[in-house]
N, C-alpha and C positions, 0 to 999 in steps of 0.2 A: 443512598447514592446522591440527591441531590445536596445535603451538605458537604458533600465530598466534591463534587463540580462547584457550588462556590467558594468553598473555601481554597481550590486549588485556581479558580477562576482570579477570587481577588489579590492572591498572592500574585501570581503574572501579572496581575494591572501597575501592582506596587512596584514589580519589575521594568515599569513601561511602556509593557506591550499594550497597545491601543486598538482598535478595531482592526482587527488583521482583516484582509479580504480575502484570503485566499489561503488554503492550510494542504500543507504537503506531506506525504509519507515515506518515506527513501529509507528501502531497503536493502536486503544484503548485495553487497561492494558497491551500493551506489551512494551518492550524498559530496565527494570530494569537487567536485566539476558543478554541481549544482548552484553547491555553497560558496564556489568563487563567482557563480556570477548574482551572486547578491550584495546588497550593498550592506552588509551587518548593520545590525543597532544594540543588539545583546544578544547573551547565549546562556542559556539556564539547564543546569548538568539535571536529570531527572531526578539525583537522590534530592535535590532542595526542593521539590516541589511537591507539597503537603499529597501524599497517596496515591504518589504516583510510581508504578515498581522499577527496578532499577534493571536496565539492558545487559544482561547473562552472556550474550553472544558477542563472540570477540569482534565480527564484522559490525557491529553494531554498537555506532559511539556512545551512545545515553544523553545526545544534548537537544536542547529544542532551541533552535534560532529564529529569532525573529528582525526583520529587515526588509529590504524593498527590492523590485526587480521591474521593470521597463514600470517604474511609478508605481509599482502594484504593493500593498501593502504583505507580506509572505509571512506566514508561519510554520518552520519546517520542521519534523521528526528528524533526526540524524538519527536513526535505529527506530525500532518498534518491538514490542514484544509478543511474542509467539506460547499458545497453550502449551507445548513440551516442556517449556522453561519452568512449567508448576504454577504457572498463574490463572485463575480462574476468569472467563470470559469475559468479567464487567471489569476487570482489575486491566485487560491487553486492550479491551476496548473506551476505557475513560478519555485519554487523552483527544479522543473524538467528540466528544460529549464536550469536552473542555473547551476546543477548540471552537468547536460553535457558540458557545456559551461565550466567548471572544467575540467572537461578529462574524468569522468567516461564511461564505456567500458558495464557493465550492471547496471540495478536497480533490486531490490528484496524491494518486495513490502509485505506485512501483514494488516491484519484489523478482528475485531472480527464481525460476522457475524449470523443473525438468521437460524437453522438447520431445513428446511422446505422435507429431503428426511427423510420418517423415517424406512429407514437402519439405520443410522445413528443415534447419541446420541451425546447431546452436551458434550463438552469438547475436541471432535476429531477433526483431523484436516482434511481441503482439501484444496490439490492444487486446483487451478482455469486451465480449459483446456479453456473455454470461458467465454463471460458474457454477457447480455443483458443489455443494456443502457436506462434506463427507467427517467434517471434525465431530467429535461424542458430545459438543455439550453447544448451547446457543445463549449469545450475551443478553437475548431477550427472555431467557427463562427466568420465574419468577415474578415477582411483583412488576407490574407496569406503571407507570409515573405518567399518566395522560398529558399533563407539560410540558413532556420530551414528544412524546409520539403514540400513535393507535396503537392497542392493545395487538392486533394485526395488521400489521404494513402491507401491502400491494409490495412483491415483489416480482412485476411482470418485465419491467426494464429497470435492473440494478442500477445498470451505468447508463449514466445519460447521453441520450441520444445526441444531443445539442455539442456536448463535451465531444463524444468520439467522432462526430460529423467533421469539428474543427481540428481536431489531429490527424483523422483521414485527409483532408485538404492540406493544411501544412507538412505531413510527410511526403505527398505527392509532391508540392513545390520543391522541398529539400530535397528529393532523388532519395528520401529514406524509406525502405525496406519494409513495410509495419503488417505483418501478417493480424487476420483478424480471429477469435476463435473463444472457447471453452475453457477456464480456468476449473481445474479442482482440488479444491484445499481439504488436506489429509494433517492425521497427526502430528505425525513426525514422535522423533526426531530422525528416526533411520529413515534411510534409502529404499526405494520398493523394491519387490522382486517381480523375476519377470512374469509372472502369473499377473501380479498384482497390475505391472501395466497394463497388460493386455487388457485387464479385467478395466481399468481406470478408463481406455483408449476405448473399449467397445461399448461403454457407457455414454459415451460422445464429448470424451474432452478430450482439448489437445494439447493440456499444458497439466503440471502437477507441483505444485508448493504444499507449503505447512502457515500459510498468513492468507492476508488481506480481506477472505471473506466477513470473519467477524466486523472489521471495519466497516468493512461496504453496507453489511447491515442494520450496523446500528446507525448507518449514515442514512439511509433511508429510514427508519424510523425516525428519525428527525427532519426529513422531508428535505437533506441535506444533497446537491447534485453531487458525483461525484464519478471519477474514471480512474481507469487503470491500466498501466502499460504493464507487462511479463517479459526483464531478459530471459532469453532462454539458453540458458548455462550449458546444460548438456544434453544431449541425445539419450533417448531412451528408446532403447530400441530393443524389443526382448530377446528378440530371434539374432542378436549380435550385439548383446548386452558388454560394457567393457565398465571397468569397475571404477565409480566414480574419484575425482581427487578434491574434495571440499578448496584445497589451493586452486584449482584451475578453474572452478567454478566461480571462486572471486574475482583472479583475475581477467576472468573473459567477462563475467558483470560489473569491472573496470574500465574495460576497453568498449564496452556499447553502451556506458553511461555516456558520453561526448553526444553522442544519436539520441539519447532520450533526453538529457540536459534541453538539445536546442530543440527539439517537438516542445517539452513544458512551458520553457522561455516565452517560443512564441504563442504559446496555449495562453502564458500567461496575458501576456500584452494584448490579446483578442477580444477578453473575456470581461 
């Protein structure tokens, strides 16, 4: 593993990319809105980048841009990859490793998510305070590399306190909507049943994807700050369950990308 971070490390240098500060993850139907307000410098498609897997999921571009935002140096995912896709945990979580291995200082993380508390209605957004790890395999199995991180991390505060403090404050400023709550990341690739939410919902989470935990993990093992926003695409509701449309799910994590775009923006310019 670690020749596999510098070699995919020095290959990006040769690209240009220089001490990124800040490393972003844009998930599905997000990245269009973000990526305009960056000021581009280069874009590097994932199949050139020595071992690094290639983005399977149509919402999900394959490119890593690098550029600037309120003077902040940015490193962003346009896609990420997910265990259903067939890739094993160190292969969907390297890019993380990479990215620090860069310089970055935080990651900020996104994913569109099912909306299983119903306060809530899809299209809003929630920060993640925690999450429940329900995927079958973890990207810290195996051999540990004390140079990355402890053989056992402290996972008492995933996402950082500091990080979701300044987006609680900047959504209040913006009049934007940011529910707070429970992420739990499942297989996938299919949809739950409604057993399964209930079963998900009475475990104490309020949100359901197939990402981001492996990331967040291996971001802490590297002692790396990082947070997490969840659109919430649809309503899961078991007891008036309606069948989802993978189309409306993009385009409604389309239309609340604008809301999370300017939370990052100014997350960025804070930090």
């Amino acid at each position: 593993m670690i020749e596999k971070i510098k070699e995919a490390t020095e290959f990006l240098k040769l690209k240009g990319i220089e001490s990124p500060e800040i490393g972003v993850i844009l998930g599905t139907g997000l990245g269009t809105k973000f990526i305009e307000a960056m000021e581009v410098i280069t874009t590097v498609g994932y199949e050139d980048i020595p071992h690094f897997p290639s983005a399977t999921v149509l919402s999900h571009e394959g490119k890593l841009i690098y550029g600037t935002i309120e003077g902040k140096k940015v490193l962003a995912m346009c896609g990420r990859f997910h265990f259903y896709e067939g890739y094993s945990m160190q292969q969907i979580t390297l890019p993380v490793r990479v990215m620090k291995s860069l310089g970055i200082k935080n990651l900020l993380l996104s994913n569109a998510s099912g909306n299983m508390n119903m306060d809530w209605k899809k299209g809003q957004l929630m920060l993640i305070d925690d999450h429940i790890n329900m995927l079958p395999d973890n990207p810290l199995r195996g051999e540990n590399y004390d140079e990355l991180g402890s053989r056992f991390p402290d996972m008492s505060q995933p996402y950082d306190a500091g990080l979701n403090n300044h987006l609680k404050l900047i959504a209040e400023e913006q009049g934007v909507l940011l529910n707070e709550g429970v992420y739990v990341s499942v297989m996938g690739p299919n949809l739950e049943t409604r057993a399964e939410y209930r079963f998900l919902r009475n475990i104490g989470a309020d949100a359901v994807g197939m990402s981001t935990v492996p990331e967040v993990i291996v971001a802490n093992h590297m002692s790396l700050p990082c947070c997490a926003v969840s659109v919430l695409t649809d309503d899961c509701d078991p007891d008036n369950l309606q069948e989802a449309s993978i189309a409306e799910i993009i385009e409604i994590a389309g239309k609340a990308e604008v809301a999370l775009t300017d939370l990052y923006v100014e997350l960025i310019k804070r930090i």
